[in-house]
Every structure is written in structure tokens, then in C-alpha cells.
N, C-alpha and C positions, 0 to 999 in steps of 0.2 A: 868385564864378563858379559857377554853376549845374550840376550835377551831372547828367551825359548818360544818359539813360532812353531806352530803346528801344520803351517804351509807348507803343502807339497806330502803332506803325512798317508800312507796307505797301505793302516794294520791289516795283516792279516788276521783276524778271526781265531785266538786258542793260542795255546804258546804263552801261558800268561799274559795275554789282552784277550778280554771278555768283553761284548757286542754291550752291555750294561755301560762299561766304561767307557767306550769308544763315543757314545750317544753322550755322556755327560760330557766330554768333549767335545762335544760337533756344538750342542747347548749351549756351550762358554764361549765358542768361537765366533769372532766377529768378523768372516766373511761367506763365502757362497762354498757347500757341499756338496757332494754327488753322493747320492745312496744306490747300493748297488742292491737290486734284489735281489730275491732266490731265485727269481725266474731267468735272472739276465737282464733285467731291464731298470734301466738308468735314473736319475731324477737330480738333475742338478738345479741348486737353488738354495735358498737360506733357512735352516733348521731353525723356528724359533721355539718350539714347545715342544715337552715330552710330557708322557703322565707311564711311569715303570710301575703306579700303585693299582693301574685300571684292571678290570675283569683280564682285556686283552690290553698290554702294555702296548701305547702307539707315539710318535713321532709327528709332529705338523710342522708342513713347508710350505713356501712357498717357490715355486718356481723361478728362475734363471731372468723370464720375462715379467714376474708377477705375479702372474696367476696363482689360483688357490684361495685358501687352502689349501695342501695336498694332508691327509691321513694317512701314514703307510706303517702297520702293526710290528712292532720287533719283530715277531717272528717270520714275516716278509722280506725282513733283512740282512742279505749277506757280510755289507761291508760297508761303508761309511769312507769316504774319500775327501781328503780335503784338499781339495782343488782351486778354490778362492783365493786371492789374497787379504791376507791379513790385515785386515784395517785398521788393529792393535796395535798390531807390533810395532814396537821401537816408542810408543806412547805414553808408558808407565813414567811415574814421579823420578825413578833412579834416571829413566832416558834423558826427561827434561832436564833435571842438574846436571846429568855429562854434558848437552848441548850448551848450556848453561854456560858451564865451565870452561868451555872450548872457546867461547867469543870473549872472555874476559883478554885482555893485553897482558904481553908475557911483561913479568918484571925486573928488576934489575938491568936497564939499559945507562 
């Protein structure tokens, strides 16, 4: 069974995916984001902090090259893109014992 990567993922917004969800996604995700605003204007880089409990619900990044903090409020937010690769993936306990598994010598020769 194939191990679920969120790489290359680019919800669209309603449709049963809520910008709520999407953000606790980008959260969990271990590589680099692009947030797409309302304005049209881009911010690729790694999500590491949300607060959805604040006055104004907001996101913190940092940028592609480092920079930041960046602060950019949900409601500034179109779409959430996950354009990184996945630093996870394939990482998990079940991945290791397939690999595991895979170098062991076949039996019965």
C-alpha cells in the first residue's frame, strides 16, 4: 500500500475542502508551500506556525530563501499549494520494515 504524499496537492477552495483544513495540512507538511493570496500574489516557503484561535486567524512562513517571518492572515488567503517535496514521505515505521524486508535473502535455495 503506497504511502499518501500531499506533493504536488492544489485544492481548490469549497467543494468539501475548507482553507481551515488545507492550513492544518500545509502545518503537518514537511516540505516547502506556496500560499496563494487574494490578491494574486505568491509566497513560497515553509509553513511553520498557525494560530486559527487569534482575533485575526494568521499563518507564519518563512520564505523559499529564509527570510521572515512572513505573517499572512487566512483571510488573505486563496489557496495553499503544495509545491515542496516531501521530506516524509516514504519515512514512516511501515516504510522502514518494507525496506527492511526487501534486503533480507530470499529463502529456500
Amino acid at each position: 500500500m503506497p504511502e499518501e504524499t500531499l506533493e504536488g496537492w492544489a485544492p481548490e477552495i469549497g467543494g468539501g475542502v475548507t482553507l481551515a483544513e488545507v492550513i492544518e495540512r500545509a502545518f503537518d507538511y514537511r516540505g516547502n508551500v506556496t500560499v496563494v493570496k487574494t490578491d494574486g500574489a505568491e509566497l513560497e516557503g515553509y509553513l511553520f506556525n498557525r494560530d486559527r484561535d487569534a482575533a485575526e486567524p494568521f499563518v507564519e512562513m518563512f520564505d523559499k530563501a529564509g527570510a521572515g517571518p512572513y505573517a499572512i492572515r487566512y483571510a488573505d488567503i486563496r489557496t495553499i499549494r503544495f509545491t515542496g517535496k516531501d521530506t516524509a514521505a516514504g519515512t514512516s515505521y511501515a516504510a522502514w520494515l518494507r525496506a527492511k524486508e526487501s534486503k533480507k535473502p530470499a529463502s529456500g535455495a
